[in-house]
PQR file with spaces between the fields and no chain letter, atoms N, CA, C, O and H, PARSE charges and radii, in Angstrom:
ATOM       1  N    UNK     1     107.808  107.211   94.974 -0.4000 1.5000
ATOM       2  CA   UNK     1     106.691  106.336   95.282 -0.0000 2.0000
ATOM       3  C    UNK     1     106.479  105.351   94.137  0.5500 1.7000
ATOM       4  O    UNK     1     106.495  105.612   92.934 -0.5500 1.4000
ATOM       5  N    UNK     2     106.304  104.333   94.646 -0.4000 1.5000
ATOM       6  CA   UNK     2     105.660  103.453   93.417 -0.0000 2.0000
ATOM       7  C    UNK     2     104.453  103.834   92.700  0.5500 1.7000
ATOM       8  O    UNK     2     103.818  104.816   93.084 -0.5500 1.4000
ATOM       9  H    UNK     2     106.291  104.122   95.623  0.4000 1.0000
ATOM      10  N    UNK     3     104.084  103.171   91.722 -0.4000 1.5000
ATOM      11  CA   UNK     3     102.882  103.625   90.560 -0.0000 2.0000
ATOM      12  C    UNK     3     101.660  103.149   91.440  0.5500 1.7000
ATOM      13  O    UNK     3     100.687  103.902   91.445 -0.5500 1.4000
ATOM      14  H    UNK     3     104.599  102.373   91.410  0.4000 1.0000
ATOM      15  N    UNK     4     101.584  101.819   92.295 -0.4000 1.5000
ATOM      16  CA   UNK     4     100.766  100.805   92.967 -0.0000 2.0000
ATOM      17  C    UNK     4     100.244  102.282   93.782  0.5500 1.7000
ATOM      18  O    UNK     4      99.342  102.932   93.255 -0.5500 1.4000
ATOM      19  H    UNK     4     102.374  101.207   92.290  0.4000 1.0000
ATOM      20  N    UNK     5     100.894  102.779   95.145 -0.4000 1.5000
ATOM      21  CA   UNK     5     100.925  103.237   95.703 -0.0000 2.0000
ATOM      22  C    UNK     5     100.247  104.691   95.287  0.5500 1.7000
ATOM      23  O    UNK     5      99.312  105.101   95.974 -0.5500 1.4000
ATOM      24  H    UNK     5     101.627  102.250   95.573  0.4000 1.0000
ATOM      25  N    UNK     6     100.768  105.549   94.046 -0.4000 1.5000
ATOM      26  CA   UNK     6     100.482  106.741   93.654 -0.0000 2.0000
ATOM      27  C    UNK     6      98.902  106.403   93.213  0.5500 1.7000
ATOM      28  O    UNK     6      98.123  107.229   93.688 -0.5500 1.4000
ATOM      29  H    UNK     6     101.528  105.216   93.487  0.4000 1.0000
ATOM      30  N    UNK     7      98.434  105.635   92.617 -0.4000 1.5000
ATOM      31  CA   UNK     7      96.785  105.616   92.327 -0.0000 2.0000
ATOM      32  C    UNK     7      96.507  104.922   93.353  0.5500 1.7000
ATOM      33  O    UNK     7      95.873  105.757   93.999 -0.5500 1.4000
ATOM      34  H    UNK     7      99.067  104.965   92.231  0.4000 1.0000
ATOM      35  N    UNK     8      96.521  103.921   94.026 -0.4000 1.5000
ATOM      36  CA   UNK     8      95.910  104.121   95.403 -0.0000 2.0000
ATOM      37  C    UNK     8      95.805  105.022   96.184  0.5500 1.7000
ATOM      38  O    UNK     8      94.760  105.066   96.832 -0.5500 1.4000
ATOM      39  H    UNK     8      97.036  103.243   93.502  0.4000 1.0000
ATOM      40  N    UNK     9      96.954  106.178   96.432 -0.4000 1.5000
ATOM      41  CA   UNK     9      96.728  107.542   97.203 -0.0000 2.0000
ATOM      42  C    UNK     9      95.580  108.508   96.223  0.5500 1.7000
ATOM      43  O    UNK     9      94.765  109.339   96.622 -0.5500 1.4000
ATOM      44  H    UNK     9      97.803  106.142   95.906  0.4000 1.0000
ATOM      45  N    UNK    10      95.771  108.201   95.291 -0.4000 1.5000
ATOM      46  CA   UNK    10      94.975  109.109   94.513 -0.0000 2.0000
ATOM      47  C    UNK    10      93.517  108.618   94.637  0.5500 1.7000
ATOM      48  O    UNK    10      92.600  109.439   94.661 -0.5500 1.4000
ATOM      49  H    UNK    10      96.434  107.525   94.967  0.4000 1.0000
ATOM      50  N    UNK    11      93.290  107.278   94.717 -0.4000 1.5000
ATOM      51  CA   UNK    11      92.027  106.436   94.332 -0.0000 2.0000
ATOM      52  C    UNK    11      91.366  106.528   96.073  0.5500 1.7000
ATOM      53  O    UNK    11      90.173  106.324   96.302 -0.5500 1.4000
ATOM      54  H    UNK    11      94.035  106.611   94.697  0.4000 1.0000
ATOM      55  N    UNK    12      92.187  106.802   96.963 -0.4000 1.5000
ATOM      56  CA   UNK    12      91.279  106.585   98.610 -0.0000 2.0000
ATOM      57  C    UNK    12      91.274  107.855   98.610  0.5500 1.7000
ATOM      58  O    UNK    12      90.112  108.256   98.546 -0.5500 1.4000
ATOM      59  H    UNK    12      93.155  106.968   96.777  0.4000 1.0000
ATOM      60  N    UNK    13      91.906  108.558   98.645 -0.4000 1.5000
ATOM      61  CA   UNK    13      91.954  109.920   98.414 -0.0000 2.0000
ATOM      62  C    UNK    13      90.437  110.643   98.122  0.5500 1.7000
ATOM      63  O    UNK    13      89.796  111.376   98.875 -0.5500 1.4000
ATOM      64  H    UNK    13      92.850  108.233   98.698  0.4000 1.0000
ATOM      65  N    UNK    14      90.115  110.184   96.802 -0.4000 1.5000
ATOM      66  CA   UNK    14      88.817  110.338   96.451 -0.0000 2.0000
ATOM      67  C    UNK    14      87.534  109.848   97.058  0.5500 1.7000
ATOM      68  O    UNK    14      86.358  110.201   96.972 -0.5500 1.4000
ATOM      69  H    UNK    14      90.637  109.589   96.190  0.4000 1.0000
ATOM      70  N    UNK    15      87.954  109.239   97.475 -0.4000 1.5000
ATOM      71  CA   UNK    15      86.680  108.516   98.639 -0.0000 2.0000
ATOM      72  C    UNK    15      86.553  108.618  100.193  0.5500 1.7000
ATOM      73  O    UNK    15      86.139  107.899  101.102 -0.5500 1.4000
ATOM      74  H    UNK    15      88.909  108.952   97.545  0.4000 1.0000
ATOM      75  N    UNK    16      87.108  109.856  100.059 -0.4000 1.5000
ATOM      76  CA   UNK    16      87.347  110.733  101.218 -0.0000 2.0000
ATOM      77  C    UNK    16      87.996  110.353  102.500  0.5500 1.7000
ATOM      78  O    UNK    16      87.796  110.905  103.582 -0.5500 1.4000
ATOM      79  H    UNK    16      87.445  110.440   99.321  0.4000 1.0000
ATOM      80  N    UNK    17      89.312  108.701  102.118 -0.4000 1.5000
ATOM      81  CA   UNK    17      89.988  108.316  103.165 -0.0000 2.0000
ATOM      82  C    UNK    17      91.178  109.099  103.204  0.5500 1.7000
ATOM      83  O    UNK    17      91.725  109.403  102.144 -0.5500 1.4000
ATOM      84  H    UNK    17      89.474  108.252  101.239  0.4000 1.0000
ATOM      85  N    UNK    18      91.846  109.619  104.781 -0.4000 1.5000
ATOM      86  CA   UNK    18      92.492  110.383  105.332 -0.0000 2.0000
ATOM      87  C    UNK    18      94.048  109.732  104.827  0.5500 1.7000
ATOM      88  O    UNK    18      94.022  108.583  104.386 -0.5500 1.4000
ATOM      89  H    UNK    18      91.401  109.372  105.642  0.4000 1.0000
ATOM      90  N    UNK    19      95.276  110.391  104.883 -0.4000 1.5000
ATOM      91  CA   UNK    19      96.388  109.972  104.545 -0.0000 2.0000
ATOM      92  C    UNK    19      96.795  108.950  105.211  0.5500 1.7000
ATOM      93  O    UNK    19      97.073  107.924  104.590 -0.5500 1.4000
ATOM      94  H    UNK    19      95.298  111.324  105.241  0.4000 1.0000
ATOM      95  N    UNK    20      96.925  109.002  106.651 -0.4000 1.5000
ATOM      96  CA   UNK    20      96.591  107.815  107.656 -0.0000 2.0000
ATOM      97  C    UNK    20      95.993  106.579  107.605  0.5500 1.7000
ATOM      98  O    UNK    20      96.461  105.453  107.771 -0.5500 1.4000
ATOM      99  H    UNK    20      96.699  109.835  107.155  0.4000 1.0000
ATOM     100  N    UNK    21      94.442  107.122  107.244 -0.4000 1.5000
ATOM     101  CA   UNK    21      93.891  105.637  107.128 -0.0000 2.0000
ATOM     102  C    UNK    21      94.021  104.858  105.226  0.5500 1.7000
ATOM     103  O    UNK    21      93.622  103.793  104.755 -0.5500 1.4000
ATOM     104  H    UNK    21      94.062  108.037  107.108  0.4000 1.0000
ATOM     105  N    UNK    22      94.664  105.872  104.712 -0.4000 1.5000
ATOM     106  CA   UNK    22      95.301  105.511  103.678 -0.0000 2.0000
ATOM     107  C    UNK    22      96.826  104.323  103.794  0.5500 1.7000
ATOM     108  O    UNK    22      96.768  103.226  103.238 -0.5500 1.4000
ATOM     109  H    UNK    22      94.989  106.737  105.094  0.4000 1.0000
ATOM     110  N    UNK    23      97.782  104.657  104.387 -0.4000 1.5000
ATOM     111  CA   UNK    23      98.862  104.066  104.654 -0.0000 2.0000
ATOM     112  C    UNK    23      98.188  103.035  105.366  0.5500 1.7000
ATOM     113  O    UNK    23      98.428  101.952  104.833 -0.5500 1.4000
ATOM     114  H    UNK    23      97.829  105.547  104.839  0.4000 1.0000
ATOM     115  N    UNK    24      97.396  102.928  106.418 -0.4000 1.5000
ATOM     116  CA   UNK    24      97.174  101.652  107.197 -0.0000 2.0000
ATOM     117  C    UNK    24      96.596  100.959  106.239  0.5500 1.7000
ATOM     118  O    UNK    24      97.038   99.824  106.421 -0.5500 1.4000
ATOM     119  H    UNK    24      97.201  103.808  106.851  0.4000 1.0000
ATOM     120  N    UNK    25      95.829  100.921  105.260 -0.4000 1.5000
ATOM     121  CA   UNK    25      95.319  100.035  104.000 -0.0000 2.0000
ATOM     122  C    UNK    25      96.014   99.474  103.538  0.5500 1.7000
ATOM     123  O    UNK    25      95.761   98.271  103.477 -0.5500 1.4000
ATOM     124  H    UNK    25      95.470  101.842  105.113  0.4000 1.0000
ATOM     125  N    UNK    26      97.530  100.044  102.824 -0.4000 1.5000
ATOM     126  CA   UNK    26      98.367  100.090  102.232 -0.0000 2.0000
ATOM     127  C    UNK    26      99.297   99.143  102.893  0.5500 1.7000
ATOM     128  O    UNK    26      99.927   98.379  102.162 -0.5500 1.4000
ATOM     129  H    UNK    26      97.736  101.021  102.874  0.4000 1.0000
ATOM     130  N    UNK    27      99.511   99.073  104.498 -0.4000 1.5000
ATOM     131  CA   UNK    27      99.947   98.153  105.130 -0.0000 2.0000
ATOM     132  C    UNK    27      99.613   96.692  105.019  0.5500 1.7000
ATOM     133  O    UNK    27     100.207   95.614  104.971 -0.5500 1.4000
ATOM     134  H    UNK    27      98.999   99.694  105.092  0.4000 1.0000
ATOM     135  N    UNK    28      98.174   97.239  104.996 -0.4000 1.5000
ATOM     136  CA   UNK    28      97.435   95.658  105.550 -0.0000 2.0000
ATOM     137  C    UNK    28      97.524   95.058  104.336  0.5500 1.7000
ATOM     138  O    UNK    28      97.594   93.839  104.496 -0.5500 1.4000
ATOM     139  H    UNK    28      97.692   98.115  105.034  0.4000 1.0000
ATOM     140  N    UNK    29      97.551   95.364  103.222 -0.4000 1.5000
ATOM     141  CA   UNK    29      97.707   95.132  101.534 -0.0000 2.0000
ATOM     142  C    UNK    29      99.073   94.197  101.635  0.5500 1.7000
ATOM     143  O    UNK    29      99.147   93.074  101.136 -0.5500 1.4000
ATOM     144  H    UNK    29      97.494   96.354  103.091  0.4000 1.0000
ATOM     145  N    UNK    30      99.898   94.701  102.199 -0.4000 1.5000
ATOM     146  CA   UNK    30     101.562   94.262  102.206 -0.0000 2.0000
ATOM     147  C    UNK    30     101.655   93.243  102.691  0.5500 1.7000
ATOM     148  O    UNK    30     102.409   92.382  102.236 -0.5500 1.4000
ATOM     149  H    UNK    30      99.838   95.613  102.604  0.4000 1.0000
ATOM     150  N    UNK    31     100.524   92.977  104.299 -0.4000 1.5000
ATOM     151  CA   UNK    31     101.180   91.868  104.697 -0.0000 2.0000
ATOM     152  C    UNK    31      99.902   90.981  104.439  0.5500 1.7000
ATOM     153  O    UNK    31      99.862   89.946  105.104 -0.5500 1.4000
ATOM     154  H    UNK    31      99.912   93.676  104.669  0.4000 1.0000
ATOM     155  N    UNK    32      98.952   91.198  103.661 -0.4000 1.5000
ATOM     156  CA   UNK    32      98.398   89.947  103.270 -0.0000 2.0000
ATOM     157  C    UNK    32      99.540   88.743  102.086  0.5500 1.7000
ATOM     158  O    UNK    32      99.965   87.592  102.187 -0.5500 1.4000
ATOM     159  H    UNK    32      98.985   92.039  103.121  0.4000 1.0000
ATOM     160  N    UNK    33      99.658   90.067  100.850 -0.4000 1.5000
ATOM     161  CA   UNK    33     100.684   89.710  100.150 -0.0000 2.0000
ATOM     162  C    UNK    33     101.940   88.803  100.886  0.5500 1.7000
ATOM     163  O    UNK    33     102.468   87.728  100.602 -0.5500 1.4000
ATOM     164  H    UNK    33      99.313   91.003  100.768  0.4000 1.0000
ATOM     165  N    UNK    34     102.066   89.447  101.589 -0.4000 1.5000
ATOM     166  CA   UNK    34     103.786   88.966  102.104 -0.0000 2.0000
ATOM     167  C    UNK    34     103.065   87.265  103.095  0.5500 1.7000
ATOM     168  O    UNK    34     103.894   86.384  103.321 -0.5500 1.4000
ATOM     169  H    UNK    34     101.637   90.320  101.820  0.4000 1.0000
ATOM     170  N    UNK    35     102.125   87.121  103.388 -0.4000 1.5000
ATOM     171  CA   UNK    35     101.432   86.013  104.459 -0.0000 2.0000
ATOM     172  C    UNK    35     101.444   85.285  103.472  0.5500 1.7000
ATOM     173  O    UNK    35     102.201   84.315  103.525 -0.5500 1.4000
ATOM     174  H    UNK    35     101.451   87.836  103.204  0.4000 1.0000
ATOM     175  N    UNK    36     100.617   85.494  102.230 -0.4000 1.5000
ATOM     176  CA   UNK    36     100.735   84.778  101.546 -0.0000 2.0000
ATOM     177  C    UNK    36     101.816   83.916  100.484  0.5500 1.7000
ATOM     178  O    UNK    36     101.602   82.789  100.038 -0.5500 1.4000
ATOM     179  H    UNK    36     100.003   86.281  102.187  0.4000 1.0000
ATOM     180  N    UNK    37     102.520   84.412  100.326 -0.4000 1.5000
ATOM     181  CA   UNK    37     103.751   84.349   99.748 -0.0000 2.0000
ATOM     182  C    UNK    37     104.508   83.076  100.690  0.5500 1.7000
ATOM     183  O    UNK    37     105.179   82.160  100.215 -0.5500 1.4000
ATOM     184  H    UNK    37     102.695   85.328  100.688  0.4000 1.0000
ATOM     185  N    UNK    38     104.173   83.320  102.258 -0.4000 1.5000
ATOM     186  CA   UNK    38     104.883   82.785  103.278 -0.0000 2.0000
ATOM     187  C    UNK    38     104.283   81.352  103.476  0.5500 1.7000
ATOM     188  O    UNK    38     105.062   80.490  103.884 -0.5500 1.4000
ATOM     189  H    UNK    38     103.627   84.064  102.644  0.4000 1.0000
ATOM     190  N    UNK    39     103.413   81.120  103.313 -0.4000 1.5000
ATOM     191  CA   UNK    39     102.908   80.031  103.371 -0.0000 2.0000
ATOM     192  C    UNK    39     102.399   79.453  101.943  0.5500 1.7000
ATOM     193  O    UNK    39     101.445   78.757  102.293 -0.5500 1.4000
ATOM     194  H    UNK    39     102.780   81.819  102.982  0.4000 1.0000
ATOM     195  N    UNK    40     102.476   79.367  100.804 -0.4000 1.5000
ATOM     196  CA   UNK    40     102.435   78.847   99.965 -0.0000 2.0000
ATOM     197  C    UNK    40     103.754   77.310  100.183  0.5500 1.7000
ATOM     198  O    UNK    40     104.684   77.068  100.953 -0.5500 1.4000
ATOM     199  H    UNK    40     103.251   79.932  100.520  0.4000 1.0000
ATOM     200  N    UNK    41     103.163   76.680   99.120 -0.4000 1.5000
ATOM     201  CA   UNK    41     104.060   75.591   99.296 -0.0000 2.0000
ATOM     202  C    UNK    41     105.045   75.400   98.583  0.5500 1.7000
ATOM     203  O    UNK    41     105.526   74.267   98.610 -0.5500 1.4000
ATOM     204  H    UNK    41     102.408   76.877   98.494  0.4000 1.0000
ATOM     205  N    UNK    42     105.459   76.082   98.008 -0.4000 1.5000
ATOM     206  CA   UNK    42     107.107   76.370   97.731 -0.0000 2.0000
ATOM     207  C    UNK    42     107.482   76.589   98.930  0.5500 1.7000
ATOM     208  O    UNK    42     107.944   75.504   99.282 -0.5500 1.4000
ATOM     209  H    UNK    42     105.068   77.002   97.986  0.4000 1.0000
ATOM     210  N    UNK    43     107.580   77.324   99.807 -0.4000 1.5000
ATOM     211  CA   UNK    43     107.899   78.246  100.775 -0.0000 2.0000
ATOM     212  C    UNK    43     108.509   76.697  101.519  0.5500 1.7000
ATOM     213  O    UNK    43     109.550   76.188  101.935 -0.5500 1.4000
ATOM     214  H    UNK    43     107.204   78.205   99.522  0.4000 1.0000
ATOM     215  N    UNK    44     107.413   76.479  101.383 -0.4000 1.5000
ATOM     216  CA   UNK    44     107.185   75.096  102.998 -0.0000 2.0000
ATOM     217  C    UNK    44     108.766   73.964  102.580  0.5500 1.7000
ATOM     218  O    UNK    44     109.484   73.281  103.310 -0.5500 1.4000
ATOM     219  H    UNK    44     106.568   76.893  101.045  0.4000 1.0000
ATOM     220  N    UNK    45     108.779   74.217  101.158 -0.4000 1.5000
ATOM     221  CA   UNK    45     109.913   73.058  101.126 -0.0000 2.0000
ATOM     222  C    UNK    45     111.484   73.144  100.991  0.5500 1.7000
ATOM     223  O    UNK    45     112.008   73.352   99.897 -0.5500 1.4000
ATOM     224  H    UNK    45     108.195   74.772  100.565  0.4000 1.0000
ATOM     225  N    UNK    46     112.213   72.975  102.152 -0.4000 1.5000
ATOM     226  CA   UNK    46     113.428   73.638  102.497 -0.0000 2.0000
ATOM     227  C    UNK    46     114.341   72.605  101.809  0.5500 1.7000
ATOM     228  O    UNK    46     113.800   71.501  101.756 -0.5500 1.4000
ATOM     229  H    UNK    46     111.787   72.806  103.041  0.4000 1.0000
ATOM     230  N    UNK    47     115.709   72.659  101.208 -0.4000 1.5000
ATOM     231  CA   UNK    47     116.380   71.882  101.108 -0.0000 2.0000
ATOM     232  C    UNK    47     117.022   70.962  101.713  0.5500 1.7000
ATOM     233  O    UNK    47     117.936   71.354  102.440 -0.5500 1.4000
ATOM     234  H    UNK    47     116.148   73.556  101.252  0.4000 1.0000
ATOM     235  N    UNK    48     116.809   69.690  101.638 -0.4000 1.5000
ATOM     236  CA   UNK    48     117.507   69.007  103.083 -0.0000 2.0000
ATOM     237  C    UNK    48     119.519   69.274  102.652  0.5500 1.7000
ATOM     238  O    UNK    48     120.122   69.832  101.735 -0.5500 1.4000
ATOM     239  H    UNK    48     116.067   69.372  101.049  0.4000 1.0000
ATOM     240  N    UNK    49     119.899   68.576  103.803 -0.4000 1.5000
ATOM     241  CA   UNK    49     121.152   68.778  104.159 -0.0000 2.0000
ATOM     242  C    UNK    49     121.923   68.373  103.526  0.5500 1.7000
ATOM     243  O    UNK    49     121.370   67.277  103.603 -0.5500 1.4000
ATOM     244  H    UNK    49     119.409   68.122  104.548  0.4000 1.0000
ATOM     245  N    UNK    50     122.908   68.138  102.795 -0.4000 1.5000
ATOM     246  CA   UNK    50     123.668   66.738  102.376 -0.0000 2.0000
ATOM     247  C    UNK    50     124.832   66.450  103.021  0.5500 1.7000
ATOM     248  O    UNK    50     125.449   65.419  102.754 -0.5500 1.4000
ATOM     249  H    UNK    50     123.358   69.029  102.733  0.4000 1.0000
């Protein structure tokens, strides 16, 4: 497991969220990250052709 991941299980854990609704957090974490990443504007600018 990653370190990210191991104190977040440890940290919802404590706040009495279930392993389940642990991973679905953990999801939604990923693809904000990853949305964002996707649309930044680097992203947007492709190399043209030559």
């Amino acid at each position: 497991m990653s370190a990210y991941k191991d104190l977040a299980l440890s940290a919802l854990t404590a706040e009495g969220m279930s392993k389940r609704e642990i991973i679905r957090c953990l999801k939604r974490y990923v693809a904000r990250e990853l949305y964002r990443h996707i649309q930044s504007p680097a992203a947007a600018q492709l190399p043209s052709a030559a």
